[in-house]
PASEBA-1860 file (N, C-alpha, C; in nm, 3 decimals):
! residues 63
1> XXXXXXXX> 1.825/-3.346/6.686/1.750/-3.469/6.675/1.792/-3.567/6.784 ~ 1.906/-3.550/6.786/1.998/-3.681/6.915/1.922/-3.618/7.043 ~ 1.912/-3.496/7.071/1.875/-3.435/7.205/1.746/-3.450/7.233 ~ 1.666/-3.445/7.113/1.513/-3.531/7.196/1.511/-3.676/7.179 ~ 1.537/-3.761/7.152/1.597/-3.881/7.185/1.689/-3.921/7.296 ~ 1.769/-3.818/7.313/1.819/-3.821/7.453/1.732/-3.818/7.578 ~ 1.619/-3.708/7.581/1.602/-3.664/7.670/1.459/-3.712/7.691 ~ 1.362/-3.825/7.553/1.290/-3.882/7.602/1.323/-4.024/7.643
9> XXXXXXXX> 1.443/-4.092/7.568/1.479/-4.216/7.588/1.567/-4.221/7.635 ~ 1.694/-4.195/7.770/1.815/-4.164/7.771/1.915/-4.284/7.768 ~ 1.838/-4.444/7.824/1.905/-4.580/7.848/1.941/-4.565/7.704 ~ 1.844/-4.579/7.583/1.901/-4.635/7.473/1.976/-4.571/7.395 ~ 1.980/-4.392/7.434/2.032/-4.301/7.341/2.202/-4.313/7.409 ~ 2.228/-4.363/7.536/2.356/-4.411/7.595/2.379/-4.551/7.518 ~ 2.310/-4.593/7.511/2.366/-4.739/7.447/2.416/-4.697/7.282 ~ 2.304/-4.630/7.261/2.380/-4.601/7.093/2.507/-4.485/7.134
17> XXXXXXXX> 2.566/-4.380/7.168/2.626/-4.312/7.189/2.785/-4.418/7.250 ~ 2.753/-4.534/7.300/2.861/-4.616/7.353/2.905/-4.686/7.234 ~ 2.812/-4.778/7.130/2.784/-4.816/7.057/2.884/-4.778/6.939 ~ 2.885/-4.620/6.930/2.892/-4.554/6.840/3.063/-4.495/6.837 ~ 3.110/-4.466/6.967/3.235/-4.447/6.997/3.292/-4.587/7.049 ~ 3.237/-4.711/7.029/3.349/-4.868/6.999/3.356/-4.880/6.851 ~ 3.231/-4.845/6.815/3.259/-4.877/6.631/3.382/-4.755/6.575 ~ 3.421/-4.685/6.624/3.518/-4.545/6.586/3.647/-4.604/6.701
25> XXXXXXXX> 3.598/-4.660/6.755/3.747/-4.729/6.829/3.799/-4.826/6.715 ~ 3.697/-4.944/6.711/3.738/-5.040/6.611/3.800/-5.014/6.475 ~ 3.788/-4.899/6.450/3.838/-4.855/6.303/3.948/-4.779/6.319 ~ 3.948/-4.722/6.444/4.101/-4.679/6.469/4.197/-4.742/6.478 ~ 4.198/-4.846/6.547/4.269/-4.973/6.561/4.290/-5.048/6.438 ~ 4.216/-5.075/6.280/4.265/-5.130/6.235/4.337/-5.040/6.100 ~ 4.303/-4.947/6.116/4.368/-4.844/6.025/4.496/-4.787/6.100 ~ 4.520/-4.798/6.242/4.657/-4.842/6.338/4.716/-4.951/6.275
33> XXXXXXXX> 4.668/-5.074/6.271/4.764/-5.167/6.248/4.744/-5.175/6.092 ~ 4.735/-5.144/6.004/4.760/-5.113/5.872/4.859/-4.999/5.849 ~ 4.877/-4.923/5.926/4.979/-4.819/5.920/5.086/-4.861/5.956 ~ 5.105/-4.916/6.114/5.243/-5.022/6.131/5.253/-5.087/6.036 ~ 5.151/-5.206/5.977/5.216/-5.295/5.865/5.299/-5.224/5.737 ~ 5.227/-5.106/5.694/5.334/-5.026/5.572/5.425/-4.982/5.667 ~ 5.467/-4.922/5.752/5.596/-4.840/5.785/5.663/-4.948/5.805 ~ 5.622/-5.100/5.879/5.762/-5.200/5.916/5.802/-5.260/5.734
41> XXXXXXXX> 5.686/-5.220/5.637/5.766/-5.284/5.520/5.874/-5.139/5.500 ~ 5.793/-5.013/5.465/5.916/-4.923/5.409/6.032/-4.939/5.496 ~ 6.042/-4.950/5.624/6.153/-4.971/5.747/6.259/-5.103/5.703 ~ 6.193/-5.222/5.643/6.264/-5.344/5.576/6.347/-5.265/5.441 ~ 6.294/-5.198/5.398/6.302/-5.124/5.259/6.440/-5.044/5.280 ~ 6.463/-4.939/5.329/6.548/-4.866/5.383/6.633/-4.949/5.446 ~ 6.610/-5.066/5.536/6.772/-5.149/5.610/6.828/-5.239/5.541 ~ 6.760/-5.243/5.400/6.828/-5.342/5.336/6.881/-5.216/5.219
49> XXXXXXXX> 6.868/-5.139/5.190/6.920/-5.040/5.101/7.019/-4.959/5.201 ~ 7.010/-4.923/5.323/7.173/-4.907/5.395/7.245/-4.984/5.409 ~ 7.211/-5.110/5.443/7.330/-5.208/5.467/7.382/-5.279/5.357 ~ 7.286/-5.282/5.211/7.335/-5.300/5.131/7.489/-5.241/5.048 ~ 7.456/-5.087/5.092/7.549/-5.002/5.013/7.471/-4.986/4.901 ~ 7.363/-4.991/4.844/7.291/-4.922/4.736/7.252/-4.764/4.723 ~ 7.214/-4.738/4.634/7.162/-4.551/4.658/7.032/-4.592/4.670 ~ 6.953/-4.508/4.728/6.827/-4.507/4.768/6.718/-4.480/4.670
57> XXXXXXX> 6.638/-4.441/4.528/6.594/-4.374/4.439/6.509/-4.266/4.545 ~ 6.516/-4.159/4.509/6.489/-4.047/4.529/6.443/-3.936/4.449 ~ 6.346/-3.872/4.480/6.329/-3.736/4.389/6.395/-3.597/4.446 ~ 6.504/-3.632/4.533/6.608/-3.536/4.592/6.675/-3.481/4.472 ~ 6.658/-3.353/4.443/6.816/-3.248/4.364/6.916/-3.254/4.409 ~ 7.037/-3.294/4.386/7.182/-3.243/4.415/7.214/-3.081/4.375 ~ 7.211/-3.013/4.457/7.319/-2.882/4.399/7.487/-2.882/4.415
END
């Protein structure tokens, strides 16, 4: 369907195709910075539980 739209209209089928890979940029980027924001909290999480001297809770076994 994209390819005869391409190939009768090609200006606008480039504009949507540009269009289309900024809107998939834009969502990469904020699902990027939603991922930094959780890892710098678990990262706060962990340096205050080492430097505390606390145990960590874990679903680790001891043998």
């Amino acid at each position: 369907m994209f390819g005869l739209l391409a190939m009768f209209n090609p200006f606008d089928s480039t504009l949507t195709v540009i269009k289309i890979i900024g809107v998939g940029l834009i969502i990469y980027a904020v699902m990027d910075i939603i991922a930094f924001v959780q890892v710098k909290k678990v990262a706060k999480v962990i340096d205050r539980a080492v430097n505390s001297g606390d145990e960590v809770d874990s679903d680790a076994e001891e043998r």
